[in-house]
C-alpha positions as CSV (number, residue, x, y, z in Angstrom):
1,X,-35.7,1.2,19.8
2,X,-34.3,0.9,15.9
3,X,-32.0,-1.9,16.9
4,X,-35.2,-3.7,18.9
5,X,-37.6,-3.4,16.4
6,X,-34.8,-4.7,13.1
7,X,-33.9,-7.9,15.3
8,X,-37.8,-8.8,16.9
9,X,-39.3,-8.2,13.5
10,X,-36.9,-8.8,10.8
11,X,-34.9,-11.2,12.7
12,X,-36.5,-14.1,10.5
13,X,-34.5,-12.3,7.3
14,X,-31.3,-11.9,9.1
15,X,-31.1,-15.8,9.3
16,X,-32.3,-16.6,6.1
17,X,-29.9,-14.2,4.8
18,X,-27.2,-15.4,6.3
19,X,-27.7,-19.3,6.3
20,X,-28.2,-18.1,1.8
21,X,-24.7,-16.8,2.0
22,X,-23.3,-19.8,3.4
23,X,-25.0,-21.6,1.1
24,X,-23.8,-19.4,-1.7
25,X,-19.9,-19.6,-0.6
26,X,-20.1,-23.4,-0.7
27,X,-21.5,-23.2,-4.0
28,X,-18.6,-21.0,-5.4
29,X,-16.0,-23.4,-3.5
30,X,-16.9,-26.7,-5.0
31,X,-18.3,-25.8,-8.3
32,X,-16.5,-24.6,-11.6
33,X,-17.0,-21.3,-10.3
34,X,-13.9,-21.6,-7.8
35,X,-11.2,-21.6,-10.7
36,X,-11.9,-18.0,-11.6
37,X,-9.0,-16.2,-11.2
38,X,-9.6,-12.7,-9.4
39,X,-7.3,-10.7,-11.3
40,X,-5.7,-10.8,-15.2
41,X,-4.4,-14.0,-16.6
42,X,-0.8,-12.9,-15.7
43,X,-1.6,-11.7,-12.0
44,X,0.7,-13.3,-9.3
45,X,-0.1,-13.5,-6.0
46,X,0.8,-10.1,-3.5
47,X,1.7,-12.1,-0.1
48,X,2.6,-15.6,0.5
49,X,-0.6,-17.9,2.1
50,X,0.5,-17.4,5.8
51,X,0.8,-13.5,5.3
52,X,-2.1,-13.0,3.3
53,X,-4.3,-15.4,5.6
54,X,-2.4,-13.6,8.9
55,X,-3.8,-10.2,7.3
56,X,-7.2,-11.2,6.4
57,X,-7.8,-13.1,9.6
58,X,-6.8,-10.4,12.2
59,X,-8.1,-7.5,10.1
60,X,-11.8,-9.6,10.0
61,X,-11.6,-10.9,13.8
62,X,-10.3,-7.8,15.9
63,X,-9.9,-8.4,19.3
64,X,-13.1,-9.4,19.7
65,X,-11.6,-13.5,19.9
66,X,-9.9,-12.5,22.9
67,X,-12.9,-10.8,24.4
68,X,-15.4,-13.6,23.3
69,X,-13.5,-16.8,23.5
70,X,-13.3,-17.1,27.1
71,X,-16.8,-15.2,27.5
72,X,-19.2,-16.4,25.4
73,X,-19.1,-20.1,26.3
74,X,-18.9,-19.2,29.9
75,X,-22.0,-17.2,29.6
76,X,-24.1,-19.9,28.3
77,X,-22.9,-22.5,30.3
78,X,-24.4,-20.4,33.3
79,X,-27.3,-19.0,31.2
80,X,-28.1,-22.1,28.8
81,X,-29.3,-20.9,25.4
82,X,-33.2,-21.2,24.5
83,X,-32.3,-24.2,21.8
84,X,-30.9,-26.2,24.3
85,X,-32.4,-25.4,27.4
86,X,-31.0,-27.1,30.6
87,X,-29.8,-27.0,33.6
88,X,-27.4,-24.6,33.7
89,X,-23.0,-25.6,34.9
90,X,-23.3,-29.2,34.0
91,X,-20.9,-30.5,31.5
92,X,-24.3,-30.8,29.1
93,X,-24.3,-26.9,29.6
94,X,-20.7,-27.0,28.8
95,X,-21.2,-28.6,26.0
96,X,-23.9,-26.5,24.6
97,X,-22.6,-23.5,25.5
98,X,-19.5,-24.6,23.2
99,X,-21.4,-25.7,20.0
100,X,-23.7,-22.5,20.5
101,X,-20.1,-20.4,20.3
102,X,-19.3,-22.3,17.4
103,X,-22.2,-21.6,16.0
104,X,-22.0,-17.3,16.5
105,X,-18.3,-17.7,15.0
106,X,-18.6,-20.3,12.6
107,X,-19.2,-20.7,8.8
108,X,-22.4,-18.2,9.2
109,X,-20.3,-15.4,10.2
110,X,-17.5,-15.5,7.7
111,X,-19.9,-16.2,4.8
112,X,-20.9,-12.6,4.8
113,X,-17.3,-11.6,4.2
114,X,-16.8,-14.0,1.5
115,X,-19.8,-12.9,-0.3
116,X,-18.9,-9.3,-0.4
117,X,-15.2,-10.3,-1.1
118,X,-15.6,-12.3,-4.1
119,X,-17.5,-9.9,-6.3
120,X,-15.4,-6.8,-5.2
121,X,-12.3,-8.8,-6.0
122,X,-13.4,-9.9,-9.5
123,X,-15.2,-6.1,-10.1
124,X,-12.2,-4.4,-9.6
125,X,-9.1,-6.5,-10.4
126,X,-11.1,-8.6,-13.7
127,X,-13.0,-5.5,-14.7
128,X,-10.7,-2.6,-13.3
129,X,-13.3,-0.5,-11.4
130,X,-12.3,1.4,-8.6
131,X,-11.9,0.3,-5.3
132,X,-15.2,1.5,-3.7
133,X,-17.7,-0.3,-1.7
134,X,-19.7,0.4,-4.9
135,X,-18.3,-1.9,-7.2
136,X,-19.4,-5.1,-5.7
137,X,-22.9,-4.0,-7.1
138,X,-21.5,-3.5,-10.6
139,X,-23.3,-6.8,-11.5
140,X,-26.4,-5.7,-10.2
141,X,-26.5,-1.8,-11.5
142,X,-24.4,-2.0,-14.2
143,X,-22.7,1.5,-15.6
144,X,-25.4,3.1,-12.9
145,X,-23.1,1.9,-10.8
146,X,-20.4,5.1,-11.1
147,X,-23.5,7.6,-10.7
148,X,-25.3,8.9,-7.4
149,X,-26.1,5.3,-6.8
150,X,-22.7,4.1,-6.2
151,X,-21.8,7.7,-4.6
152,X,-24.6,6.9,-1.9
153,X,-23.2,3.3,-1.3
154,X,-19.7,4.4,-1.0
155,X,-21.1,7.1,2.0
156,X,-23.2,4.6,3.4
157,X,-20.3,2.1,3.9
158,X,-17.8,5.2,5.1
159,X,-20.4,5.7,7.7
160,X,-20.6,2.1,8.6
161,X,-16.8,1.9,8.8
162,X,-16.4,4.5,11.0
163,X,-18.7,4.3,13.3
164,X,-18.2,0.6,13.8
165,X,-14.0,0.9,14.0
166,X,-14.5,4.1,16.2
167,X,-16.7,2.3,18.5
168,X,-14.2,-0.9,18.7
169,X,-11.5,1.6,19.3
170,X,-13.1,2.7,22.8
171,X,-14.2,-0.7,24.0
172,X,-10.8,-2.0,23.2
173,X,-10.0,0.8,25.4
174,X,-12.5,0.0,27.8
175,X,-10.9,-3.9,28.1
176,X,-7.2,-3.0,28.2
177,X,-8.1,-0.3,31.4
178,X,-10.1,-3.1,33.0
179,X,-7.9,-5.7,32.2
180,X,-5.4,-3.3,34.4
181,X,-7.2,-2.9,36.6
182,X,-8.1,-6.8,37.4
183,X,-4.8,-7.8,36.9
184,X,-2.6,-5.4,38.7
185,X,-5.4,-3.2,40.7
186,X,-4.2,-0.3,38.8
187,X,-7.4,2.1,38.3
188,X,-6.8,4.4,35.5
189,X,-8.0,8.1,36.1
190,X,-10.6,9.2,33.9
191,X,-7.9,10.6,31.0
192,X,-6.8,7.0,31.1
193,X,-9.1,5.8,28.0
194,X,-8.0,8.8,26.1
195,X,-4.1,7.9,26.9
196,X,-4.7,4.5,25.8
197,X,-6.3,5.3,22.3
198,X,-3.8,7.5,21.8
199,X,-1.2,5.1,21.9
200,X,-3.2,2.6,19.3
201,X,-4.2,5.2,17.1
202,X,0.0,6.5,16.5
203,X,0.8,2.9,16.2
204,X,-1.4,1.7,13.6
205,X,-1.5,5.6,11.4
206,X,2.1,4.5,11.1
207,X,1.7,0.9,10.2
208,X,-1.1,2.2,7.8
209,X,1.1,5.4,6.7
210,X,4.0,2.9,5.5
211,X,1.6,0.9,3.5
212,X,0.4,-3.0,3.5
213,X,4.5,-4.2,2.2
214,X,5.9,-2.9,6.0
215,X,3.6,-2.0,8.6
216,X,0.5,-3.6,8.1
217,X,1.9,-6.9,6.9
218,X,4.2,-7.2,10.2
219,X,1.6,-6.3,12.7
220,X,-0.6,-9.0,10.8
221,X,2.3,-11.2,11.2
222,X,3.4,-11.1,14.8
223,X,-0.4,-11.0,15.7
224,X,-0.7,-14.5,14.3
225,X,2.6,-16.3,15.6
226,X,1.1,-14.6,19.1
227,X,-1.8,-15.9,18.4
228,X,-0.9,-19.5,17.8
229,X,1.7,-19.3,20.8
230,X,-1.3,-18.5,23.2
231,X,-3.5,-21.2,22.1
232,X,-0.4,-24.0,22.5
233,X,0.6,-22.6,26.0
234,X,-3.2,-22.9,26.8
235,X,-3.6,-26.1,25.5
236,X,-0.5,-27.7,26.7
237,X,-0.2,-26.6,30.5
238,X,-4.5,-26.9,31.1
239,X,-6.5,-29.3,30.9
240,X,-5.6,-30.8,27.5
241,X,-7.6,-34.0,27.5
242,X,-10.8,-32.0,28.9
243,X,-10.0,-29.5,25.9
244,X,-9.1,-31.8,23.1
245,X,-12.7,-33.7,24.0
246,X,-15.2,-30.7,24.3
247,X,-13.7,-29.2,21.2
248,X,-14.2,-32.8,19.7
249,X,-17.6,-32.9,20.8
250,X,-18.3,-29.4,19.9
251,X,-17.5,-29.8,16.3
252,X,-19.3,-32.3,16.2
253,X,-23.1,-31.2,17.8
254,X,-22.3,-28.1,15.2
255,X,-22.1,-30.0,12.1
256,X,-25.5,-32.2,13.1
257,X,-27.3,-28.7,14.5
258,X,-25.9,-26.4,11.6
259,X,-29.3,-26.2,9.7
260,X,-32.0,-26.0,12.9
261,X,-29.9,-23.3,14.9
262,X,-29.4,-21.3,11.6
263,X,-33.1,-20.8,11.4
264,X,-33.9,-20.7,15.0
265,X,-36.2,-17.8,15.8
266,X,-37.2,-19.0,19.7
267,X,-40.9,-18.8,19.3
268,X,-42.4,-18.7,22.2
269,X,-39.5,-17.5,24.0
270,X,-39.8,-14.8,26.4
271,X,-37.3,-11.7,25.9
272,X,-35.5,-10.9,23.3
273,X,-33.0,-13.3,23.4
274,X,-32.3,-14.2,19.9
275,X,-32.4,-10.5,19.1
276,X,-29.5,-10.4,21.6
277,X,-26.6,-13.0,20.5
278,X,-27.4,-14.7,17.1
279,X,-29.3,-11.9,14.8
280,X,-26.9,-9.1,16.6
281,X,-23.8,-11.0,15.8
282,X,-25.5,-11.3,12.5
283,X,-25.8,-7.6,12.1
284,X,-22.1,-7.0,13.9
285,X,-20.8,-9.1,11.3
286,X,-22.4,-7.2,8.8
287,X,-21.6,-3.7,9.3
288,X,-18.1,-4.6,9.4
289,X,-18.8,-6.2,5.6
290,X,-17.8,-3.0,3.8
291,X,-14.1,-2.7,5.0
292,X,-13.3,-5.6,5.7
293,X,-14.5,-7.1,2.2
294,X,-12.7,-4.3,0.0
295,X,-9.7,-4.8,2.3
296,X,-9.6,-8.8,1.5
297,X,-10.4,-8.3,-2.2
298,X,-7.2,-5.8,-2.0
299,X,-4.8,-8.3,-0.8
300,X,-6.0,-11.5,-2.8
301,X,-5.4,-10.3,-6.1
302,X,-4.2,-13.3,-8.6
303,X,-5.9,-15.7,-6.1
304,X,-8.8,-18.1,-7.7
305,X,-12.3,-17.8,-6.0
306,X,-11.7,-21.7,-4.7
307,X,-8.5,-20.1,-2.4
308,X,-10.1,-17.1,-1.1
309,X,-13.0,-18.4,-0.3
310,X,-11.1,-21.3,1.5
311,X,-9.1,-18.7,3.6
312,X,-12.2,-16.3,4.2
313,X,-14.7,-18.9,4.9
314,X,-13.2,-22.6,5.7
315,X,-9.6,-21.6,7.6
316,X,-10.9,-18.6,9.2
317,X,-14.1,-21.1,11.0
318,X,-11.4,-23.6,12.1
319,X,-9.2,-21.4,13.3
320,X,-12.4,-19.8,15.9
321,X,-13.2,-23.6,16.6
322,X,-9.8,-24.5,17.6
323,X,-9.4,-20.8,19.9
324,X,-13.0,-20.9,21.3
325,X,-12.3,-24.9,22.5
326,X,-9.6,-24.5,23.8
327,X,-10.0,-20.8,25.6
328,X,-13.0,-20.9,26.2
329,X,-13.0,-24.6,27.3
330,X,-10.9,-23.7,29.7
331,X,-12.7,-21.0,31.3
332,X,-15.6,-23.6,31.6
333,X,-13.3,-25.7,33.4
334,X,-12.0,-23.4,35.8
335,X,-15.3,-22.0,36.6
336,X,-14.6,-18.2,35.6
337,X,-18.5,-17.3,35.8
338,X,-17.9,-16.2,39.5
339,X,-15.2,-13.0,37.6
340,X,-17.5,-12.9,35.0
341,X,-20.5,-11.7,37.4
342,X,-18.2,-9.7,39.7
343,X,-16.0,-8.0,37.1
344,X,-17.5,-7.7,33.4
345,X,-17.4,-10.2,31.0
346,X,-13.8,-8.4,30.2
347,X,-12.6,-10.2,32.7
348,X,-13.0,-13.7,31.6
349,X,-9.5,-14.1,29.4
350,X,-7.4,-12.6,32.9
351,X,-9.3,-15.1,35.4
352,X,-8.4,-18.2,32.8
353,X,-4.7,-16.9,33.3
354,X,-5.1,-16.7,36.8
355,X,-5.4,-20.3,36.9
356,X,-2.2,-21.5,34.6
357,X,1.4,-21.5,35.5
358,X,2.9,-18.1,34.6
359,X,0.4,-16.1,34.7
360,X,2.2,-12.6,35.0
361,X,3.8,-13.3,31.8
362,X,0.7,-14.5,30.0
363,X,-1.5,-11.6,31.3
364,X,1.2,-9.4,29.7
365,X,0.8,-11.4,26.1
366,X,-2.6,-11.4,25.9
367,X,-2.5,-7.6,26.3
368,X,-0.6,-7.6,23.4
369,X,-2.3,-10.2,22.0
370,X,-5.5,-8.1,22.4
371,X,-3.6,-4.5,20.6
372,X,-1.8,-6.7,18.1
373,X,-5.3,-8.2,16.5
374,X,-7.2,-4.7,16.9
375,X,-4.6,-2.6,15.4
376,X,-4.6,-5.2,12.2
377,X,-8.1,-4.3,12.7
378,X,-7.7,-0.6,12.2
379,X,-5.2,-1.0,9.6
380,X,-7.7,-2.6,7.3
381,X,-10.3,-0.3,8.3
382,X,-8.1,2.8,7.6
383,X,-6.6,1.9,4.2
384,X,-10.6,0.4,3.3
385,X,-11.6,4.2,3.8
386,X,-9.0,5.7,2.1
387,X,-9.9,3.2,-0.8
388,X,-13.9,4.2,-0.8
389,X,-12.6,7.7,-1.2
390,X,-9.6,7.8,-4.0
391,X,-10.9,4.6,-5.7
392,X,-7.0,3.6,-5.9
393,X,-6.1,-0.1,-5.2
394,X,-2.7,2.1,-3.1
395,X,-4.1,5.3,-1.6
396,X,-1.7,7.8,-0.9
397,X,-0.2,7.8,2.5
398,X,-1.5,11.2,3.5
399,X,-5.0,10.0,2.6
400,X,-4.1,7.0,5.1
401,X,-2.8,8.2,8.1
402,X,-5.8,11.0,8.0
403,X,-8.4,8.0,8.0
404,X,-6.6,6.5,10.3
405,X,-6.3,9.8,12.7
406,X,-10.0,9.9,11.9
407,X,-11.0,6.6,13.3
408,X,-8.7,7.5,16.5
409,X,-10.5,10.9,17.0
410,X,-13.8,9.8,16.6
411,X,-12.8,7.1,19.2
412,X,-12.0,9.7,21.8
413,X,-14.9,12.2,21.2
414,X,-17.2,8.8,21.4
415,X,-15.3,7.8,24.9
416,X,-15.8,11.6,26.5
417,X,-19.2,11.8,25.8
418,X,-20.4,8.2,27.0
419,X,-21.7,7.5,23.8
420,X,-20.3,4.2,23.0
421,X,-23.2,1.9,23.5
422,X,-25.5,4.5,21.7
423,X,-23.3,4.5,18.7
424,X,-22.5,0.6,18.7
425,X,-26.1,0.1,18.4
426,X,-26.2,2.9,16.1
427,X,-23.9,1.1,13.9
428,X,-25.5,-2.1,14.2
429,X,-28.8,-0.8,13.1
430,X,-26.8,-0.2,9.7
431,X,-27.0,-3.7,9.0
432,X,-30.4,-3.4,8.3
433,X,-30.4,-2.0,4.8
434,X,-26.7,-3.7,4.7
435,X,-29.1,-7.0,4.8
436,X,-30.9,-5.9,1.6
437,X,-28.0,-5.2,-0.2
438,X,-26.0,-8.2,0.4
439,X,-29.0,-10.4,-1.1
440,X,-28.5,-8.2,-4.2
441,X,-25.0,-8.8,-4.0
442,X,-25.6,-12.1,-3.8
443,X,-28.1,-12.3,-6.8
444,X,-25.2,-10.5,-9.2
445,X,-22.4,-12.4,-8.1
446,X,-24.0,-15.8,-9.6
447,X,-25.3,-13.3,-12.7
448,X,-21.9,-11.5,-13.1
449,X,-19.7,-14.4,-12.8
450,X,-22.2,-17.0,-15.3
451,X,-21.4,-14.2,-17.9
452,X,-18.0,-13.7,-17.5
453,X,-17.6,-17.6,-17.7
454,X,-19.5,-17.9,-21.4
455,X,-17.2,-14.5,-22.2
């Protein structure tokens, strides 16, 4: 009822909040404002660009790509979106369906990330506050900010972390056992979940336990080379020339609809429809904003505002064009809608498989695809929460592998009581005040960084 009533009468704000932030991160990227350094004069760089773009990208994504890249089109292009309309399965629909999926996972989305990053980064390593949720408001409340006011924001975004990262936890879960299941018929008994959270949560308390240098850099790593080496197989033994063209086409219809869909609100449509896919990705995105922000900020110290922005905002929307074209193009072109309605949209990414040339191998990478970006993911979300906690820009590893126990825990009490839609939509419902905020946010960003400039 919370989530119905944020999205049917504040979804207006939720666009004009985001399409502002894109706004906003285009500003910082082409104006002097880009060539502030985030960090002291003498900072250096942490990672090398493909490392620290690996890290940031898998830790904002999660396996949600995998999930969404073959689904999402294929959805639309049987249920054509309210903007377009239609007839639903022609190649029109297809290409709809495509620039709509574009749209969800485009600029809009990672422009909430950016936003948060950039002040955060610039609070903590140009100002040296701690590493709280709370100092990306320092330009806003000032000294207030290490009071109760920052205490309650630094709760607020624990809150938001956990239940959002818990949640993915047991739908990742949810797709690995189903993914089983469709691929090799194997039905997991009912401890099965429990089993498979397990496993994840050891694996990525020890990547998190021996810190962002070893664990956490490798899994971002390997995640991105598997990545990359899915898309090529894809693209290179399916339909290429189909692929190459709706992707061209898809870019495209984006860049001339950009403005309209970003302030679509359907009037006159029945159902909730935009309450459903745009405004709740809107809000998904954002209550993900706190740890994946102060997790980004961490690893882009001696960075200017021009590069991270680049890699949070411009790679990051290319590299979802490129996936979502040619994944999800070819799930349009092999029809998967009939799995889709029969088996879950989980399905979608093991019936594209089913129809290219090895497919016992590839079913087996994209499992691991599909742990590899989660577990980045958790990482992220684990070491963000010991951060909100200790302050520290390198939390002790205790502090770590508890959050990430946590997050695991929480995950398995959320999968035994059946909760896990509740609490997703509990943690979307976050985003609401999380809206509020990042307009302040975005108000002392410009403030914060036009003084720091005349300093």
């Amino acid at each position: 009822a919370v989530f119905s009533w944020t999205t049917e009468k504040w979804g207006w704000l939720y666009l004009w909040t985001v399409f502002l932030l894109v706004g906003a991160s285009i500003v910082l990227l082409v104006t002097k404002f880009g060539a502030i350094k985030l960090g002291k004069p003498d900072d250096k760089p942490e990672f090398s660009s493909l490392t620290w773009f690996a890290m940031l990208f898998g830790s904002a994504i999660a396996a949600g790509i995998v999930f969404w890249g073959p689904a999402e089109p294929a959805y639309h292009y049987m249920s054509p979106p309210p903007y377009f309309g239609g007839e639903a399965k022609t190649a029109v629909a297809g290409a709809n369906a495509m620039t709509y999926s574009f749209f969800h996972w485009g600029l809009s989305a990672w422009a909430i990330y950016a936003m948060l990053t950039i002040p955060l980064a610039h609070a903590c390593f140009t100002k040296g506050l701690p590493f709280k949720f709370s100092s990306a408001f320092y330009y806003v409340l000032g000294e207030r900010v290490h009071g109760i006011w920052g205490k309650v924001l630094d709760i607020f975004a624990v809150f938001a972390t956990l239940g959002g990262l818990a949640t993915t936890t047991g739908l990742i879960a949810l797709q690995i056992s189903s993914g089983l299941k469709y691929q090799y018929g194997w039905e997991l008994p009912g401890w099965g979940a429990y089993l498979i959270i397990g496993v994840l949560t050891a694996i990525f308390t020890l990547a998190v336990y021996t810190g962002l240098d070893k664990g956490i850099k490798w899994i971002g790593n390997v995640n991105m080379w598997v990545f990359v080496g899915v898309w090529f197989f894809v693209l290179l033994l399916g339909p290429t020339i189909f692929l190459i063209n709706l992707t061209t086409n898809s870019i495209g219809q984006y860049l001339i609809h950009f403005l309209p869909m970003s302030l679509y609100t359907a009037p006159g449509v029945e159902g909730n429809w935009l309450g459903s896919w745009t405004v709740f990705y809107w809000a998904w995105w954002m209550s993900w904003a706190p740890f994946v922000a102060i997790f980004i900020a961490r690893i882009s110290k001696g960075r200017s505002i021009r590069a991270t922005i680049a890699a949070t905002l411009i790679l990051p929307t290319l590299a979802d064009f490129w996936w979502y074209g040619v994944i999800g193009g070819a799930g349009i072109r092999f029809d998967v809608t009939g799995a889709l309605s029969e088996h879950g949209l989980e399905s979608a990414i093991f019936a594209i498989a089913e129809n290219l040339p090895l497919t016992g191998l590839l079913a087996i990478v994209l499992f691991f695809l599909i742990a590899t970006f989660f577990l980045t993911s958790a990482n992220s979300a684990a070491l963000a929460l010991s951060m909100f906690f200790t302050g520290k820009e390198t939390p002790g590893r205790n502090m770590r592998a508890f959050w990430g126990v946590a997050l695991g825990a929480v995950a398995a009490v959320l999968a035994a009581t059946g909760s896990l839609k509740v609490i997703q939509t509990a943690s979307i419902a976050t985003a609401f005040p999380l809206m509020f905020l990042l307009l302040l946010v975005l108000y002392g960003t410009f403030k914060g960084l036009s003084t720091y400039r005349k300093e």
